[in-house]
PLY file of the C-alpha trace (Angstrom):
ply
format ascii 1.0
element vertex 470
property float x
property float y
property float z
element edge 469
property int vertex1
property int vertex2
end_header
0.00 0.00 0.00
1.25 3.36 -1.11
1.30 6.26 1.24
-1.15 7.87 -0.36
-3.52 5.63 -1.47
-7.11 6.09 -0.12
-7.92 3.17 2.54
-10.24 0.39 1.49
-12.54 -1.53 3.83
-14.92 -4.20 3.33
-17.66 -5.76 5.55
-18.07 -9.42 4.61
-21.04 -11.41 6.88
-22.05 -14.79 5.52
-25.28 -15.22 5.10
-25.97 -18.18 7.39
-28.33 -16.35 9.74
-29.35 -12.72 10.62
-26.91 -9.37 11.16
-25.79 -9.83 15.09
-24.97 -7.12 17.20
-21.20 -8.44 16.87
-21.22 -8.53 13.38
-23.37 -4.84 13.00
-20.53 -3.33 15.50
-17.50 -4.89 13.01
-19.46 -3.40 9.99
-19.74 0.20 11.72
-15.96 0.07 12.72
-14.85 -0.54 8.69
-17.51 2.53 7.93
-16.50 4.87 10.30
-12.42 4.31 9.19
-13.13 4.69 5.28
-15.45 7.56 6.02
-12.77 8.85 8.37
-9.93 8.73 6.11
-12.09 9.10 2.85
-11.52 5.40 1.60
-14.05 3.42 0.66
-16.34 0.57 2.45
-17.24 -2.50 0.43
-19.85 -5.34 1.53
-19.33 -8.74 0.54
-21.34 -11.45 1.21
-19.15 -15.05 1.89
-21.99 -17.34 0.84
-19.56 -20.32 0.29
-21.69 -22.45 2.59
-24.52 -23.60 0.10
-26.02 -25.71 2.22
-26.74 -23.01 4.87
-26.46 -19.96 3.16
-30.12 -18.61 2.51
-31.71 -16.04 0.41
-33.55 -14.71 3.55
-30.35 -14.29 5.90
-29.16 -12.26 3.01
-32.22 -10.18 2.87
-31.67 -9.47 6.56
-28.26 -8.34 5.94
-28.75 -5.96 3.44
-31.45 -4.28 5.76
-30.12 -4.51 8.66
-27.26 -2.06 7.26
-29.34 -0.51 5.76
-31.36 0.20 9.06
-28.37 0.86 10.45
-26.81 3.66 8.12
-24.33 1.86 6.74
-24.14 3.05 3.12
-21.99 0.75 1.18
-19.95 1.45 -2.16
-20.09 -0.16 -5.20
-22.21 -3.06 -5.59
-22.41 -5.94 -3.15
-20.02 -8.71 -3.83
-21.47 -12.29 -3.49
-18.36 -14.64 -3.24
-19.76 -17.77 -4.35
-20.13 -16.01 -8.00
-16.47 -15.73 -8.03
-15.32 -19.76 -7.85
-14.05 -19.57 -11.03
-11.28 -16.73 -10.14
-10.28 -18.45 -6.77
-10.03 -21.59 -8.16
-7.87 -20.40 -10.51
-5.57 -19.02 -7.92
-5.46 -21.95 -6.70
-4.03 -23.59 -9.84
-1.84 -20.79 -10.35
0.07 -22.14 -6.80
-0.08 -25.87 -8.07
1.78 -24.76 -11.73
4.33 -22.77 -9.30
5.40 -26.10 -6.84
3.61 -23.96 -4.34
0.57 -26.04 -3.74
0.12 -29.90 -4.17
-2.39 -32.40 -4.62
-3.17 -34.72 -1.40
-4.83 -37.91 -2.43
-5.39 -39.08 1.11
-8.97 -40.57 1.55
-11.54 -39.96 4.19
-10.47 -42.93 6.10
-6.58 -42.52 5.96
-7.19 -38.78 7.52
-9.26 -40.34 9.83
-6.02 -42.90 11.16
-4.06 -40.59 11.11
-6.18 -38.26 13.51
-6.85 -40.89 15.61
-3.23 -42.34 16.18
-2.28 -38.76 16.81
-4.80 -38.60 19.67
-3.73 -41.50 20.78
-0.34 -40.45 20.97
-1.39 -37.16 22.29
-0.32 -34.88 19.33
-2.24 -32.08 17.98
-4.78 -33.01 15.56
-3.44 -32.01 12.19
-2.68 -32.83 8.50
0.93 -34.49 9.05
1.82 -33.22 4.97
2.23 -36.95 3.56
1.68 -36.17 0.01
3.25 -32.43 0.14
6.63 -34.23 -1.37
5.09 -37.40 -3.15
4.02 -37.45 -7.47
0.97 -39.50 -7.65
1.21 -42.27 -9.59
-0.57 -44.80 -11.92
-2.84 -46.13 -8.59
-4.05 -42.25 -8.11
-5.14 -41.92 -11.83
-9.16 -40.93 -11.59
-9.42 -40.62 -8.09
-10.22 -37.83 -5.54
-7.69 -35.40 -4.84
-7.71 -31.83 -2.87
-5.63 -29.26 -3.44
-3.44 -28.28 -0.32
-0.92 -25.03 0.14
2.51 -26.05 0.94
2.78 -23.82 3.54
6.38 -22.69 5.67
7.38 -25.19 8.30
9.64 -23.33 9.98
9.67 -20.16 11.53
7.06 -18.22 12.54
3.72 -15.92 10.79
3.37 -12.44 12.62
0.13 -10.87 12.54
0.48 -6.96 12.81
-2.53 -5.87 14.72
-3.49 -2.54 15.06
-5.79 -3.57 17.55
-3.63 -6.57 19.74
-0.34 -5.73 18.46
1.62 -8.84 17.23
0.43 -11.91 17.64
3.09 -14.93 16.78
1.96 -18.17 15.48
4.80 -21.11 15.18
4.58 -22.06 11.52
4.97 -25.60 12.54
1.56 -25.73 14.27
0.44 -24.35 11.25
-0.62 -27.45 8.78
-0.85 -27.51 4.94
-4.34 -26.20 4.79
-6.84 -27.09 1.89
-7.52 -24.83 -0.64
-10.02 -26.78 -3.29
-12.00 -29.79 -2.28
-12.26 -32.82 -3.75
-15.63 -31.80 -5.36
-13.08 -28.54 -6.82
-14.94 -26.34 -5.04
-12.59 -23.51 -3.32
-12.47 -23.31 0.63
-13.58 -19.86 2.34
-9.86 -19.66 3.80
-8.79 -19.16 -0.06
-11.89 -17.55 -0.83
-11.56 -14.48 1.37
-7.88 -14.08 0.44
-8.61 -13.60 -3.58
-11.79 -11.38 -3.04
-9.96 -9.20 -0.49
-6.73 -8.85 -3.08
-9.02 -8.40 -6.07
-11.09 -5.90 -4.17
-8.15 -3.91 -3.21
-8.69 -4.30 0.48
-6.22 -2.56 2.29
-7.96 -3.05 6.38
-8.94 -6.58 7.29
-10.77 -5.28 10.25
-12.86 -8.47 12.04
-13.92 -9.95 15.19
-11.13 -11.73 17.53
-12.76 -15.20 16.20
-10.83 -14.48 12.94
-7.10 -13.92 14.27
-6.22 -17.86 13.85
-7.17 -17.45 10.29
-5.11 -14.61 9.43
-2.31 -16.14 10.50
-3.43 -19.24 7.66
-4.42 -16.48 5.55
-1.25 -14.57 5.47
0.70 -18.20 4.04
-1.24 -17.94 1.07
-0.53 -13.94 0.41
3.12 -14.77 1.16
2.80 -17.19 -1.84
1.43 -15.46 -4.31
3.67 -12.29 -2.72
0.63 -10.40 -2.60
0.50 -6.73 -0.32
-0.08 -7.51 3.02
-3.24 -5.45 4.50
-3.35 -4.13 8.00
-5.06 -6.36 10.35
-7.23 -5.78 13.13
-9.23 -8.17 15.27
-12.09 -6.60 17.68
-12.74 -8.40 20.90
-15.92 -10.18 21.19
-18.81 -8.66 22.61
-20.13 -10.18 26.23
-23.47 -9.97 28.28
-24.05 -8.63 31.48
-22.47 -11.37 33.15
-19.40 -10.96 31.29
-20.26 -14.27 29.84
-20.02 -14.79 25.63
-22.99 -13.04 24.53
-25.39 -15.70 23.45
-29.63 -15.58 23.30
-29.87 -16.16 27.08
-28.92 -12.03 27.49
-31.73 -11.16 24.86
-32.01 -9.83 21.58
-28.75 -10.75 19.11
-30.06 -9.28 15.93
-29.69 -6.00 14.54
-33.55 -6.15 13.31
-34.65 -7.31 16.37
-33.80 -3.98 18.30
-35.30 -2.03 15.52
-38.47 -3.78 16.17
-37.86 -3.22 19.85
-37.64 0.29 19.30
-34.14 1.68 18.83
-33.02 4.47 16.83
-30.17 4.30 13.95
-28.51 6.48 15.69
-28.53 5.28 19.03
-27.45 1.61 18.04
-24.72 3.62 15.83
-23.19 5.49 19.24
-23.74 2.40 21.43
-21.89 -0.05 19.23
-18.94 2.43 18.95
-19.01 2.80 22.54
-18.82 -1.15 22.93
-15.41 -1.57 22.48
-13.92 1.95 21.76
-13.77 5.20 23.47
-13.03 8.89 23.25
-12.20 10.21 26.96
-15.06 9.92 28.77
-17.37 10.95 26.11
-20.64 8.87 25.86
-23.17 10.98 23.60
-20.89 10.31 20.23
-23.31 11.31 17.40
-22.50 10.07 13.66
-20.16 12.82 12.59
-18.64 13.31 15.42
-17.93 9.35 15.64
-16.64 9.71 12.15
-14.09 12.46 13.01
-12.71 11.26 15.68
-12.54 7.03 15.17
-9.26 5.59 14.77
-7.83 2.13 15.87
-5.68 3.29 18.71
-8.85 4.25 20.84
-10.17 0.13 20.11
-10.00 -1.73 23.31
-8.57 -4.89 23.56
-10.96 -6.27 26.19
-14.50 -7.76 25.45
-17.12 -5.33 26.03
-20.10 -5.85 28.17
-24.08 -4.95 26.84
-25.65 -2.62 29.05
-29.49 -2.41 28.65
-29.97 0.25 30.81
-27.20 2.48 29.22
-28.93 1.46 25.89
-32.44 2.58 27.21
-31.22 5.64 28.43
-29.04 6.58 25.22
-32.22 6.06 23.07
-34.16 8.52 25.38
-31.17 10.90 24.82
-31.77 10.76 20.83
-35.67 10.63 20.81
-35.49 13.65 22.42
-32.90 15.20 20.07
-34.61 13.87 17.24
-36.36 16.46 15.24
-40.30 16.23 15.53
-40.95 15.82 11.93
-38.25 12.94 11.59
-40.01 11.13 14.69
-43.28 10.86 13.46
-41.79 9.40 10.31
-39.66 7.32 12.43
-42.78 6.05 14.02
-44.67 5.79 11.16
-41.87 3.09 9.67
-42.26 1.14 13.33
-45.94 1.15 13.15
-45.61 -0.37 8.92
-43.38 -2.86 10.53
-46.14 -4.44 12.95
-48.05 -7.27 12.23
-50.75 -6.06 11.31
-49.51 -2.89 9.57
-50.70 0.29 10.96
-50.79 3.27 8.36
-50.78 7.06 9.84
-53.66 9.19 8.32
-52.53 12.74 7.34
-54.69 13.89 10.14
-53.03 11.43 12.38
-49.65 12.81 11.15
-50.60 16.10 11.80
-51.70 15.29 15.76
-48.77 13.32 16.08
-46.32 15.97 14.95
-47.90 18.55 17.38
-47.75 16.67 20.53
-44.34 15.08 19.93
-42.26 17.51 22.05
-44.49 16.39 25.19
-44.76 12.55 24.30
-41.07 12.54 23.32
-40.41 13.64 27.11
-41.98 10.37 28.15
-40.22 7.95 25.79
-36.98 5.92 25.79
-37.99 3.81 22.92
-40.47 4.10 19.91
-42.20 1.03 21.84
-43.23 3.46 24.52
-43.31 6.55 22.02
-46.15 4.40 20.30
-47.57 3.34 23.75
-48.16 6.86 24.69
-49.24 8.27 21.05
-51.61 5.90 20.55
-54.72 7.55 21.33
-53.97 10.50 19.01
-53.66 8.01 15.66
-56.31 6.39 16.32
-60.15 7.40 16.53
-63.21 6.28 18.50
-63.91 5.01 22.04
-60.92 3.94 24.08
-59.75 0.71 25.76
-58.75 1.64 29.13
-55.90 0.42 30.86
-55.71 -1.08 34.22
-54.74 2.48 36.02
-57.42 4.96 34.02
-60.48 2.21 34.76
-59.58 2.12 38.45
-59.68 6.38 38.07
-62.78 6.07 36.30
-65.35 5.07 39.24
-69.11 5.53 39.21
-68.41 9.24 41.16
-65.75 10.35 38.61
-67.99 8.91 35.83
-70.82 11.15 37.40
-68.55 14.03 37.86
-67.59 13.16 33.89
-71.38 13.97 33.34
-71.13 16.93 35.01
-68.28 18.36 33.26
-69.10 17.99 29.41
-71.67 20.68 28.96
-69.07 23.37 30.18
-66.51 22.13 28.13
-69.18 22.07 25.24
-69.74 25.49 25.85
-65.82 26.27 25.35
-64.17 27.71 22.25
-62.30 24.01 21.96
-58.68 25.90 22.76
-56.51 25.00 25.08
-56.45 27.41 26.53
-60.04 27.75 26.50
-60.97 24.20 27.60
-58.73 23.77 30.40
-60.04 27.77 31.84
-63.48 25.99 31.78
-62.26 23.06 33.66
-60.86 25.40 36.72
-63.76 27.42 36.72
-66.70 24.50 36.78
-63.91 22.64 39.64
-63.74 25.94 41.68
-67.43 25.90 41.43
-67.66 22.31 42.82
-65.47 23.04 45.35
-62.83 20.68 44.34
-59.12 20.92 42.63
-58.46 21.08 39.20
-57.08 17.20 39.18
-59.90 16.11 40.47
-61.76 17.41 37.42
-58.95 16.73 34.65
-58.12 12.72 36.09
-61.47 11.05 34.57
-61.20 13.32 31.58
-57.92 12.17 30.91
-58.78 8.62 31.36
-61.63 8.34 29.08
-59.82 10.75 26.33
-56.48 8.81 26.41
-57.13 4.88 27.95
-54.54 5.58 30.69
-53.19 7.54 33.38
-50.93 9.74 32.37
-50.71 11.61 29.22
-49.21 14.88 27.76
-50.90 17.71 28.70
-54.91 17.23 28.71
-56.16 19.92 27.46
-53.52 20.49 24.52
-54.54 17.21 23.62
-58.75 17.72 23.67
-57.82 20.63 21.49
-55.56 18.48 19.10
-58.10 15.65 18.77
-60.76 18.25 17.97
-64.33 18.72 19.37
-65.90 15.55 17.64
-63.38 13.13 18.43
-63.56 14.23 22.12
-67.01 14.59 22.79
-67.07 10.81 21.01
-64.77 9.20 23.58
-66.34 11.21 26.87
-69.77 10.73 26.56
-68.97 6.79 26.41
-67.78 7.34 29.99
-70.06 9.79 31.45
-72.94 8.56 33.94
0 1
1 2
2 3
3 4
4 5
5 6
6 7
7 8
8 9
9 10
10 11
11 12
12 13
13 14
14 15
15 16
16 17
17 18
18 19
19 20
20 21
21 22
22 23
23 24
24 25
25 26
26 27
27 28
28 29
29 30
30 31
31 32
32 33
33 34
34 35
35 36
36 37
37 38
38 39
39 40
40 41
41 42
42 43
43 44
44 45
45 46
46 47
47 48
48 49
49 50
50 51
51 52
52 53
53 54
54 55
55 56
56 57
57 58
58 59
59 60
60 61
61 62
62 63
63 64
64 65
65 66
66 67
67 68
68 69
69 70
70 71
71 72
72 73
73 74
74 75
75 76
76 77
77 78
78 79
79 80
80 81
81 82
82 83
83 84
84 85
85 86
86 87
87 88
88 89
89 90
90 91
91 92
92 93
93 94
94 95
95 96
96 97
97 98
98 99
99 100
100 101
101 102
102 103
103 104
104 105
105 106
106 107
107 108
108 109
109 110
110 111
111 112
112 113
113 114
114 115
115 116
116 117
117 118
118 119
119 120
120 121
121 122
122 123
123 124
124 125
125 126
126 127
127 128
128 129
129 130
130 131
131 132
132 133
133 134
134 135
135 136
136 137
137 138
138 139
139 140
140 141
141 142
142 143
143 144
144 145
145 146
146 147
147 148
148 149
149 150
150 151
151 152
152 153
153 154
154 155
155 156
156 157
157 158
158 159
159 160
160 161
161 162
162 163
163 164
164 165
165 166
166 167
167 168
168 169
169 170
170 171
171 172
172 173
173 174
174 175
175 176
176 177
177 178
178 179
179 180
180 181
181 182
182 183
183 184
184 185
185 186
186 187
187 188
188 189
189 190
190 191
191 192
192 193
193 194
194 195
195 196
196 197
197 198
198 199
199 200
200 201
201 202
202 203
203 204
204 205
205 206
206 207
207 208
208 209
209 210
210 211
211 212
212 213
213 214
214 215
215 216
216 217
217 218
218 219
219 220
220 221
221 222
222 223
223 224
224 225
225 226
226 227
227 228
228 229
229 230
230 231
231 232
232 233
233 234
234 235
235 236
236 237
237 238
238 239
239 240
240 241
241 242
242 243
243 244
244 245
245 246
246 247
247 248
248 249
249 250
250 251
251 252
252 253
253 254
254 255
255 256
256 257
257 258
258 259
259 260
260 261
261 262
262 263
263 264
264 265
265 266
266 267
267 268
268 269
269 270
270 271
271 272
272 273
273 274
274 275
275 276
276 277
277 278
278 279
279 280
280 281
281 282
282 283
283 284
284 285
285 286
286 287
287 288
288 289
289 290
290 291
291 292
292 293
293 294
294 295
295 296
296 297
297 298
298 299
299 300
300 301
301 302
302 303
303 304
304 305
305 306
306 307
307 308
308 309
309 310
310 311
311 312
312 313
313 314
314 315
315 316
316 317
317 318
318 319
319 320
320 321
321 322
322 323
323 324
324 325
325 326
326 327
327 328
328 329
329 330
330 331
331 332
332 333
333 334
334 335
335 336
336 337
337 338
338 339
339 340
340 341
341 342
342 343
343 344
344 345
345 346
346 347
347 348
348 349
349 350
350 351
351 352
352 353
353 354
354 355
355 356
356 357
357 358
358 359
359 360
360 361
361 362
362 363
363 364
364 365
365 366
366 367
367 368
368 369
369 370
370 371
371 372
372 373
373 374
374 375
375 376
376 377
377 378
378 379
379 380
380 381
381 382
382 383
383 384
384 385
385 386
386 387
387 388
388 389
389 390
390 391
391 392
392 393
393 394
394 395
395 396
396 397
397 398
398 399
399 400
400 401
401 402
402 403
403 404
404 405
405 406
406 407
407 408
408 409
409 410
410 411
411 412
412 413
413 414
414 415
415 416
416 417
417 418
418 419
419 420
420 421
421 422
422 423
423 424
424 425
425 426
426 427
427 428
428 429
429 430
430 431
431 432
432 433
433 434
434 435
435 436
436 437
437 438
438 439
439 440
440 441
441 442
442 443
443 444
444 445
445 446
446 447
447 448
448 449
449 450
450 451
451 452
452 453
453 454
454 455
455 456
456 457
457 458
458 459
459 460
460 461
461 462
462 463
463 464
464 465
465 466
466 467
467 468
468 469
């Protein structure tokens, strides 16, 4: 890599089940460098694995970075399209002496594994055809291709993350690069698309670091430019244990549908594993200023739901009010069944948001609370607003509705009427305003009342309080 070339970073999932939290983090660490630097991000998807790659875990790839915010250039790569070009590779080693073909059968390997257990060796391929020509008895039969790798020595993996890591070539075995069937492994695979994608960061979870070291033997060979590595730690739960679907949700989608912003899953993931002093509200551009790898811890990070909650109350609230209602309006599309905002809904919605934005960590709870201004007609009560509405506060209801009839239908208006008709009945203004609120909204505890009689209209209102009043 040239000093001045423009970094180039790639994201490459395979498609074997949804985007994780792990995997969603290592995506939004490549973006943030190349949009740092000015380089580029590339997504590739390593669908090698026929038998369990799917069309629908690709699906919820693509839009679970897309959820995310993580604009990719250039068009996705799907690696099982490009067999041809890594097989060739792989012939390219085998003309060169630096690959050879290992005609040992299923059950030979299998001997050989088990004498070496028995004699309490490490379980590898112990290289008996790397020096041996086949001859007449190996004519027709199965064969895979192996790289005849360094045996002395060590591999070095620069990481910009855990510094070097040494690996003792001879623990290192002459790893397979096409299989009997000539199909290409994924270790060769993701060598040849990274090289003929110009990758210059390899930038993965910790799980990867014992294939880069295999990795780097075959870029040796083919004296290919080394990129820069960098392996993230894993992420844990609570318990500091591997995070796993005991702690809760592990897909991306999954916390969209539980209510989490873009942008809040954008800061908390950065925050899971890197840090910038003690600096916890890290919005987009600021995270893309400042990332680099030196600020990448080399610990596993721990989920914290709480933190989460509260971060996502942090950006509700800084999220414009115009951008929220669409933001709901997506959430509420998403559930089964669909729900589909009226333009007068829209408009009620956008008008109350700065109170019922107050009241919200998570669009879960923002739809919770904005529920009874999208939807018309006589509401369900909760378990709190039918205990408030008893047979006195229903009478007292009753009592109430021809002076608010008699009101302009302001807020200002309505709630004047209130005081005056409670200071009349000699009683406080939340005695008056609790079984009004109960019957308008279903619950307890709303944004302000009468802001919200006035937003709902005269109609509406009247509708839902006369079903109360005794």
């Amino acid at each position: 890599m040239t000093e001045n070339k423009k970094p180039v970073l790639r994201f490459a999932p395979s498609p074997t089940g949804m985007l994780h939290i792990g995997g969603a983090r290592t995506a939004l660490f490549n973006w943030l460098y190349a949009r740092h630097t000015g380089g580029r991000f590339l997504l590739r998807i390593e669908d090698t694995d026929r038998e369990r790659s799917t069309p629908e875990a690709v699906a919820a790839i693509l839009n679970g970075m897309e959820w995310m915010g993580l604009n990719w250039d250039g068009q996705t790569v799907y690696q099982f399209a490009r067999a041809d070009r890594h097989r060739a590779v792989a012939e390219q080693l085998l003309a060169q002496g630096k690959a050879y073909r290992c005609y040992a059968t299923p059950a030979e390997l299998t001997e050989m594994r088990e004498a070496q257990k028995k004699a309490g060796k490490p379980m590898r391929y112990d290289g008996r055809w790397r020096d041996c020509a086949p001859g007449p008895a190996q004519a027709g039969q199965p064969y895979v291709v192996r790289l005849k790798a360094r045996q002395d020595g060590e591999t070095i993996v620069h990481d910009v993350v855990l510094g070097d890591v040494r690996f003792a070539n001879d623990q290192l075995d002459d790893m397979v690069l096409l299989r009997s069937d000539g199909n290409p492994t994924y270790m060769l695979a993701v060598v040849v698309d990274d090289y003929d994608m110009g990758i210059t960061h390899v930038i993965r979870g910790a799980d990867h670091l014992n294939n880069a070291a295999r990795q780097l033997q075959i870029i040796e060979q083919m004296g290919w430019p080394v990129p820069v590595y960098g392996h993230l730690p894993l992420i844990n739960g609570p318990d500091g244990q591997k995070l796993s679907k005991r702690h809760g949700a592990l897909a991306v989608e999954a916390y969209r549908d539980m209510g989490y912003l873009p942008e809040t899953m954008r800061n908390y993931l950065l925050r899971l594993g890197w840090s910038h002093g003690d600096d916890e509200i890290i919005p987009t551009a600021q995270a893309i200023a400042w990332f680099n790898f030196e600020a990448i811890g080399k610990s596993p990070a721990r989920m914290d739901y709480k933190k989460l909650d509260n971060l996502n109350g942090h950006y509700i609230r800084e999220t414009p009010d115009e951008t929220l209602v669409a933001e709901l309006a997506a959430f509420l599309e998403r559930k089964v069944p669909p729900q589909i905002l009226s333009a007068p809904a829209r408009i009620r919605l956008t008008a109350a948001m700065p109170a019922l934005k107050e009241r919200a960590k998570t669009l879960v709870q923002l739809d919770q609370g904005a529920e009874f201004l999208y939807t018309d007609g006589v509401r369900d009560l909760d378990p709190a607003a039918a205990k408030l509405l008893t047979p006195e506060a229903r009478a007292l209801l009753a009592r109430t509705l021809p002076v608010l009839e008699a009101s302009d239908w302001s807020a200002a208006g309505l709630e004047q009427a209130a005081r005056d008709f409670a200071q009349g009945a000699g009683l406080k203004l939340g005695d008056v305003a609790q079984p009004l609120r109960a019957a308008v909204t279903g619950k307890s505890n709303s944004p302000p009342l009468f802001a919200m009689l006035s937003l709902l209209g005269r109609e509406e209102s009247l509708v839902r309080l006369r079903a109360y009043a005794a």
